[in-house]
C-alpha positions, 0 to 999 in steps of 0.5 A, a space after each residue: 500500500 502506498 502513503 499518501 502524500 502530505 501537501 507542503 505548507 507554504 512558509 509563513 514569511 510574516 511570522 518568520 520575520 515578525 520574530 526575527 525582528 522582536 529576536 533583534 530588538 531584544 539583542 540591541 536593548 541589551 547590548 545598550 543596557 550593559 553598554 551603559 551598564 559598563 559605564 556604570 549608568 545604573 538608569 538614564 531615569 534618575 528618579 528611579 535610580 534615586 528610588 532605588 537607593 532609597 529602597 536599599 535605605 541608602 539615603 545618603 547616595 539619594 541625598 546626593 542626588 538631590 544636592 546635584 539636581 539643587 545645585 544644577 537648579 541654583 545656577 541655572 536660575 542664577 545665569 537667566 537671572 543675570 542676562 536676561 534676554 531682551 529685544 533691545 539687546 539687538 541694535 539696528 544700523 540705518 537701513 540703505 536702498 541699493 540697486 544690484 549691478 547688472 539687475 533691476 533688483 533693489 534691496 534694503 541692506 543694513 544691520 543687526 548687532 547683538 549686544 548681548 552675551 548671548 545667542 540669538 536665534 531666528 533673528 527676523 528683521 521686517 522693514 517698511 517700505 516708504 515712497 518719496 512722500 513717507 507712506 507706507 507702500 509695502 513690507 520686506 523681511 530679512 530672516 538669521 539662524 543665529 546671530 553670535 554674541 557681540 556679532 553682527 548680522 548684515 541683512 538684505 531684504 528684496 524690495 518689491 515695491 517698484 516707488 520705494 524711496 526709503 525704508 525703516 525698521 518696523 519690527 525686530 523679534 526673536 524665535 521663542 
């Protein structure tokens, strides 16, 4: 008597990979944990590891901590309370027209100073454009990253407003 034959069950390509995925998650999760084991991190939460040596009743390794995050407080505070930032830090040059050579481009041209120790970033200059008789006829913008402390920044805002005579500054502000 001859054996039936058995079809062949097709390969389960989804789960075979589904667990090779969850196999390699597990396997870099734990070369992180004892990397940072290694460099004796016992928890990047310091909460839980304060919590920890509260639970082992080491309160002078929890008091530690508290000292450390206290003393971080302190002179953070103490460095925002000593600069402050502020909108005036940033001075303002008078605003020229100038005309690029070779084009009809024309563009307000002048620049910022940041008179504080500080970094500024997302530095945005808006200017008013004026024709002969000083009415307002149009906007141009200028827009800096970062300006460095006691640095300058030379802004150059395209002017689209055809009359233009002059320009002033509207507003400066800062990303917040």
């Amino acid at each position: 008597m001859a054996e039936a034959a058995l079809p062949a069950q097709p390969v389960n390509w989804m789960g075979w990979s589904l667990s090779g995925v969850a196999i390699l998650l597990c396997v870099v999760g734990g070369a992180l944990y004892f990397n940072n084991a290694s460099k004796g991190k016992s928890s990047i939460f310091p909460e839980r590891a304060k919590l920890r040596a509260m639970a082992k009743g080491d309160k002078q390794s929890a008091q530690s901590d508290d000292d450390d995050n206290e003393s971080a407080k302190t002179t953070n505070t103490t460095a925002a309370a000593t600069a402050p930032k502020s909108i005036d830090d940033l001075k303002v040059s008078p605003i020229v027209l100038r005309k690029t050579s070779g084009s009809s481009l024309v563009y307000a041209i002048g620049t910022v100073r940041n008179e504080s120790d500080q970094q500024r970033f997302g530095v945005t200059v808006e200017l008013d454009l004026l024709d002969p008789a000083g009415k307002k006829i149009g906007t141009a913008k200028d827009y800096a990253k970062v300006i460095e402390p006691r640095k300058d920044w030379r802004f150059r805002a395209l002017v689209v407003a055809p009359k233009t005579a002059s320009a002033k500054l509207a507003k400066i502000r800062e990303q917040e």
